[in-house]
Structures are given as C-alpha cells and as structure tokens.
N, C-alpha and C positions, 0 to 999 in steps of 0.2 A: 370470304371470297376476295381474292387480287383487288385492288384497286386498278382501273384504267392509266396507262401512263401515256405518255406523249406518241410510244413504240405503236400503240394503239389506234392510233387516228392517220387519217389523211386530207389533204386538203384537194380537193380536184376543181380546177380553174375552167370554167367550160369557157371555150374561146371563139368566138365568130367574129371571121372578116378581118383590115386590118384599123384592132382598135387603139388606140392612143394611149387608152390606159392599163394595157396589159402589161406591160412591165412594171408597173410599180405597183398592181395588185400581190405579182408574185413574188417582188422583192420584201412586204408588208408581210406575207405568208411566209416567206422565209428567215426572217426576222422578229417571228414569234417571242415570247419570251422562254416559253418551252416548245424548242421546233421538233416538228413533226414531217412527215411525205408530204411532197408535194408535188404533184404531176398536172400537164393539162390536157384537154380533151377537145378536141374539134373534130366538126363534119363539114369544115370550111379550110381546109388547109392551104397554107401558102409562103412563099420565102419568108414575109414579115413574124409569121407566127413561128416559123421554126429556130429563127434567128435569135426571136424571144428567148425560146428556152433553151437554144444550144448556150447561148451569152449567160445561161445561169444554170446550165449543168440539171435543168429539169426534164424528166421523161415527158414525150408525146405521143398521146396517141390517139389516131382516127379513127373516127365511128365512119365504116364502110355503109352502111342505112339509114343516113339522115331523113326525117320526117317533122314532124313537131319538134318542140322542145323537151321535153318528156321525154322521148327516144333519148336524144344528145344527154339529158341528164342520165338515163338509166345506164347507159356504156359506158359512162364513165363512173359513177358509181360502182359499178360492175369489175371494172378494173383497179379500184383498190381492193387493196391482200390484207386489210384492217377492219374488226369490226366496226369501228367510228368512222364517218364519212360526213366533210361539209362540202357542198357542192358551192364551192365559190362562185360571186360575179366579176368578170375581167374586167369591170368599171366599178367597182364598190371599192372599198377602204375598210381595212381589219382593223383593230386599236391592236397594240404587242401583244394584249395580254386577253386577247379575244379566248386562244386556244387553254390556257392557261385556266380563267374560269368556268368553260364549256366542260371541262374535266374535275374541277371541284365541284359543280354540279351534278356530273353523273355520280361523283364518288358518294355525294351525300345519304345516298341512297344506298341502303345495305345488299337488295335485290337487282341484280340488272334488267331491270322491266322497264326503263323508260326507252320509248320508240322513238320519239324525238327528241331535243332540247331546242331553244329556238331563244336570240336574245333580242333587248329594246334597239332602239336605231334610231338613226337620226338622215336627215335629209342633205345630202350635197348637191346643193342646186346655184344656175352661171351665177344667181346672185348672191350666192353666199352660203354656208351652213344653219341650217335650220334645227334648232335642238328640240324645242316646242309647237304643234299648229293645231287646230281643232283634230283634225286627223290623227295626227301621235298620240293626242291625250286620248280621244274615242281607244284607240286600239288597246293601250293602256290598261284602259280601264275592262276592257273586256279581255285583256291578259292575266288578269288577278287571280282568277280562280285557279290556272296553270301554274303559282307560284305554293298552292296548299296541298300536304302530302295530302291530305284526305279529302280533295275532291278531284286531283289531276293527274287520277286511274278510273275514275268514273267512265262508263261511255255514254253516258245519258252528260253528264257534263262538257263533255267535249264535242257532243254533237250539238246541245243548246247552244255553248256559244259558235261555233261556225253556225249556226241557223243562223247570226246576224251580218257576216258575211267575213272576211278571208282578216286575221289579225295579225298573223303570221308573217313574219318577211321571210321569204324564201328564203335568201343569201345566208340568213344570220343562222339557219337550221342545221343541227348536225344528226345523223340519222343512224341507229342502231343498227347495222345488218346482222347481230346474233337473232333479235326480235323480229326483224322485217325479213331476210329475207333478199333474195334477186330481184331485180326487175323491179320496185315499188312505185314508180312512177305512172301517173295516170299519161295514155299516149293516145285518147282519142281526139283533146281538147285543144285547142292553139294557144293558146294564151292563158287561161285557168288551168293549168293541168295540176301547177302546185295545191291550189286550194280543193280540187276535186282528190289529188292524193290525202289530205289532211282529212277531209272528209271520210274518205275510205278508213283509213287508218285509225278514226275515229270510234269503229263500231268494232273495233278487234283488240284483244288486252294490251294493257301498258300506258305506259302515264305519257301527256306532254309535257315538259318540263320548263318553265319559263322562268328566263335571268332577266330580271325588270333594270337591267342596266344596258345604256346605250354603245355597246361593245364594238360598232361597226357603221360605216356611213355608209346608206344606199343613194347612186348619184340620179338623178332624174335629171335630163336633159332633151333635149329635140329630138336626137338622133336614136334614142334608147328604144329598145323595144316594147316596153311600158309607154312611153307616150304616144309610139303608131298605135300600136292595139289600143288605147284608151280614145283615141282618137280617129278609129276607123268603130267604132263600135263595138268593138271585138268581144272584147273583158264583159262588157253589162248582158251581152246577150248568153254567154256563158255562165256569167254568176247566175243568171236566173235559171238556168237549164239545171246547176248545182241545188241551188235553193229551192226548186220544187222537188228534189228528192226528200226534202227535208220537210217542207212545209205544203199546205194544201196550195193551191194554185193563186186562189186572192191573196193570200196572207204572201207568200215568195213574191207577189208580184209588188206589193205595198214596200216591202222590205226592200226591194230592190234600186226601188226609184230614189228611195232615203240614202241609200251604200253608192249606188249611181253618183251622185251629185258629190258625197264626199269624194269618189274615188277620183273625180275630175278634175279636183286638184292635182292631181298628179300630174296633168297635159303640160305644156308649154306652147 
C-alpha cells in the first residue's frame, strides 16, 4: 500500500473574530518542512480575516451554519479534497516538522486503520512557555498506551483511558477521512465536542496513534476560548455528561471533580 505523502494532508486553520495570531499560525503551516494545503475556515468572517489570507495566497471559506464549535470544525473538514485533515488552532504554534512526523507516523503502519494521530504539546502561556506541569505529565502518562501497536486498536483500551477524562489536545489531532468519514464532529456539546468525538470514535475500529513528542504549542491566555468555558463552568459540566456514558453515575462523578481541579489550571 502507497505510503501517505505530504499531496495527502491538509491543514484547515479554523479562524474566529479578529485574532492577532492568525498570521503567523498560517505562515508556521506554510513553512512546514514538507508543505502540504493549507486553507481557513470561518463562520465569523471579516476584512481582517480575508486580508490574512489574500496576503498569503490561502483559500477561505465560510461556514454559512455557524453553531457550536463542532459545526465550524466539520465544514471545514469537509472541505478538504485530502484524506488527512488537522484542524489547526489560529493561536497555536506548529514546530516545521509537526507535518513531517504526523506522516511518518501514519506510514509506520502497514494498514491504514489509524482514525486519528494526535501529538504531545506544550503550553504558551503571557508567562512564558511551559514544557512540563503536573497536567502534561498526567496526560502523558495516560497517552502511553496510544503509543503500543498492540493496544491502540483496542476499543476497550481507548475507551478506559478517556473514562479518565480528555488527554488529547485537539489542535495536535490529524484525522483519517478514508476511516471517519463526513461530518465526525460531535455538534451537540459547546465546548467538549472534541472529547465527546474521541469518545465516539473510540467504540468503532482503528487505532489512536500517539507521537509522545511535543510537536506543537497550545497558547492558553484570557481571551481563549478554553479559559471562558473553563471559567463559566462550561467544560466540567459536560465532561461529566461524557463520563457517565462511560461510567455509572458515582464513579463519573468522583472522577470528575479529580480532572475538574486539574483542568483549572488551564483558567487565567
């Protein structure tokens, strides 16, 4: 079977409002070490955001049905013409060679069965870059299992560890559409829709694939949407609505208030 080449992937920048670091998310994407598509996606369009990508020669396009997040991610998903799809963050940071190993990853694999690949990460926060925190090493450690061919095609394995709640960074996920499929985003949830997708996806064939290397900075700041919803409640009320699909109702509830408390480092 071909191996996946670069011709295969795309990068889709989902872009809301006008944000400060959308240009140099797309210039990072474009600056791959082996480039690939790159286009962006909003349901918030505006001079700022077109300006972005006419000054860089990238295609735009608008989701006419904005709702959740979920929504915004599935349209543009949807509009790459590649079976490999990472659904960038307009405030994250790629390393050059993010795309590069995402694709020695899938190749390792003789079968193209993995649904997702997903890499380690690191924190860009006002104070500075964070490479280590109790939170990274937690998730870490609960990534392990996603690194051994022989347990991360399991679906009993992939659904024990999200029982302990979301390890995954969104941004860093690239997503198989031969395996998945249209549409895979979860669009009931505001703010969990990533980890209620992971979940779903968890109970249907094909491996998660994890690169236990920090290939990407996710930025945590005031303004992010990670820190409203973690600070309106948002996230903890949903992670438990996830987690009792999974667990009886005392035990999701235990779990929660433990994954609660870490996730709250994320506020500012």
């Amino acid at each position: 079977m071909a191996a996946y080449t670069p011709e295969d992937h795309t990068f889709v920048v989902c872009a809301y409002k006008d944000n400060p670091y959308l240009g140099d998310t797309i210039d990072r994407l474009l600056n791959q070490s082996v480039p690939s598509t790159v286009i962006v996606s909003t349901s918030t369009p505006s001079d700022y955001i077109r300006g972005v990508c006419e000054s860089r020669d990238v295609l735009l396009v608008v989701n006419p049905r904005p709702h959740f997040a979920g929504d915004d991610w599935n349209y543009g998903y949807d509009q790459a013409a590649t079976p490999l799809v990472t659904i960038a963050h307009q405030d994250d940071e790629y390393d050059r060679t993010f795309l590069e190993s995402v694709l020695a990853g899938f190749n390792r694999y003789r079968a193209r069965d993995i649904q997702i690949s997903f890499t380690d990460y690191r924190e860009l926060r006002p104070e500075g870059t964070i490479e280590s925190n109790t939170m990274l090493r937690v998730k870490r450690i609960m990534n392990k299992p996603f690194q051994v061919p022989a347990l991360n095609g399991r679906k009993t394995v992939k659904r024990l560890v999200l029982g302990f709640g979301c390890p995954i960074c969104c941004p860093s996920v690239t997503l198989n559409k031969e395996l998945l499929g249209p549409y895979p985003f979860d669009v009931t949830l505001r703010d969990s829709c990533d980890y209620l997708t992971w979940v779903n996806l968890s109970s249907r064939p094909g491996r998660f694939l994890y690169i236990p290397r920090a290939l990407m900075g996710h930025r945590i700041y005031a303004e992010s949407a990670t820190s409203r919803n973690l600070s309106e409640n948002i996230r903890t009320r949903e992670t438990l609505e996830i987690m009792e699909r999974i667990w009886p109702r005392p035990i999701a509830r235990l779990i929660n208030r433990v994954y609660a408390r870490s996730e709250s480092l994320n506020t500012l």
